[in-house]
C-alpha positions in Angstrom: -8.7 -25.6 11.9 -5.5 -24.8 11.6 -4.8 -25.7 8.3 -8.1 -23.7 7.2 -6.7 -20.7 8.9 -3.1 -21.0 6.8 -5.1 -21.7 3.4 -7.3 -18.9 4.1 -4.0 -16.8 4.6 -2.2 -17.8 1.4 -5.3 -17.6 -0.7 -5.2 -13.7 0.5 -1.9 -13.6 -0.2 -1.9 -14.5 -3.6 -5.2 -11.9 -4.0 -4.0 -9.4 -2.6 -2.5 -6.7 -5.4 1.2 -5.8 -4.5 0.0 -2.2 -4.5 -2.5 -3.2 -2.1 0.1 -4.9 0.3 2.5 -1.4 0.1 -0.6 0.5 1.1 -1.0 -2.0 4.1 2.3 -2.0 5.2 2.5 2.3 4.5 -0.4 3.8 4.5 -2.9 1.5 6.3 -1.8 2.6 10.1 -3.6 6.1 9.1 -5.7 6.0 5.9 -8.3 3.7 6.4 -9.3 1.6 3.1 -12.9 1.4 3.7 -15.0 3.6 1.2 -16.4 6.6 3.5 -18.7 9.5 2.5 -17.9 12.8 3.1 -20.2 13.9 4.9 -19.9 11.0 7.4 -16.3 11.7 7.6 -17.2 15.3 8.7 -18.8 13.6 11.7 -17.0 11.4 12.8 -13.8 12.9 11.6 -11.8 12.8 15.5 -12.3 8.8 14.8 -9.9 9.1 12.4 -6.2 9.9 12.2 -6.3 11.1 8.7 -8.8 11.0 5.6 -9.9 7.5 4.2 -8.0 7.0 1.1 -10.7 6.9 -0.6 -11.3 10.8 0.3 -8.0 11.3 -0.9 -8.0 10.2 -4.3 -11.0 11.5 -4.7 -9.9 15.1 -3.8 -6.5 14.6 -5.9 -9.2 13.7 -8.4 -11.0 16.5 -8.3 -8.4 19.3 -8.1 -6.1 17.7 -10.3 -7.2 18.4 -14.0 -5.5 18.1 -17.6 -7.3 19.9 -20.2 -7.7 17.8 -22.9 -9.5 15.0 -20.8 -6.9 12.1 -21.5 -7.0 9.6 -18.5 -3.7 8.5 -19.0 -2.4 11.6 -18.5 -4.3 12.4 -15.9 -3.3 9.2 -14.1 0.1 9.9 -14.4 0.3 13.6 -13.3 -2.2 12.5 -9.8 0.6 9.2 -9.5 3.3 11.6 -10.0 1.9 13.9 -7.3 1.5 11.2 -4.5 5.3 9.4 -5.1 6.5 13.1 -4.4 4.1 13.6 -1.4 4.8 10.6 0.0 8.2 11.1 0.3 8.8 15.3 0.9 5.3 15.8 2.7 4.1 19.7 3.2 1.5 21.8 3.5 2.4 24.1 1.0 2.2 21.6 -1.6 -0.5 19.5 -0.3 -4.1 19.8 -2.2 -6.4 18.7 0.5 -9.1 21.2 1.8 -8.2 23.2 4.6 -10.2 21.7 7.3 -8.1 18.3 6.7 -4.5 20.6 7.6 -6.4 22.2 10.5 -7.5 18.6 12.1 -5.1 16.4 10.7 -1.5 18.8 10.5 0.6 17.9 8.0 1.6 14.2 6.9 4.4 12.9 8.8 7.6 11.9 6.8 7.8 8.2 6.7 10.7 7.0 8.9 11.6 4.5 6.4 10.2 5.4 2.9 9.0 2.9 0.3 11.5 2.2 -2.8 10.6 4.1 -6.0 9.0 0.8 -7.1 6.5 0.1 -3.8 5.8 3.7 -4.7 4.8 3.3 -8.3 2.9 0.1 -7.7 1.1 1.8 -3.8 0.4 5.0 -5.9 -1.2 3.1 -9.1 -3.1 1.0 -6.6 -4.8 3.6 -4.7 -5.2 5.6 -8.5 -7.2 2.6 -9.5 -8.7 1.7 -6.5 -10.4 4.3 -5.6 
């Protein structure tokens, strides 16, 4: 059993996207990774400590537009956007809908922030993830 329990832990390992492992280690401990609808997050929102990534992305998504369509673009600008929230959280730059600030307050600054690198590959991640 034992040994099924290890293999089973290094075949996760090795699955796992690096991104993927940042956002465990960063994120995870507030954003949930599991896909949630809106509306059931507005009902069951005191369950949660902050929005489910996938709610985030989504609204960076949303609000965050380029004009002349290009993905790539667009990719970088939202990617951009979270390695600079990540590390100098505020409201007054934050994009998320008002009712998130009023239940959630304002990320906290990470005590120990990830290197530009875990932010690149945590910020891509989420970007393609979700």
């Amino acid at each position: 059993m034992k040994h099924i329990y290890l293999y089973l832990l290094l075949c996760h390992t090795l699955l796992a996207a690096p991104g993927e492992e940042i956002f465990d280690q960063y994120c995870l401990s507030c954003h949930i990774k599991t896909p949630t609808e809106f509306e059931a997050f507005k009902k069951e929102k005191d369950f949660y400590k902050a929005p489910p990534m996938n709610l985030v992305i989504s609204r960076l998504k949303d609000v965050i537009n380029i004009s002349l369509g290009d993905e790539d673009a667009k990719k970088a600008v939202i990617t951009a956007f979270i390695r600079d929230y990540v590390l100098e959280p505020s409201i007054d730059k934050g994009l998320c809908r008002i009712e998130c600030f009023v239940q959630f307050g304002e990320m906290p600054k990470l005590p120990k922030p990830p290197s530009d690198n875990e932010l690149k590959l945590v910020s891509d991640w989420v970007y393609d993830h979700y």
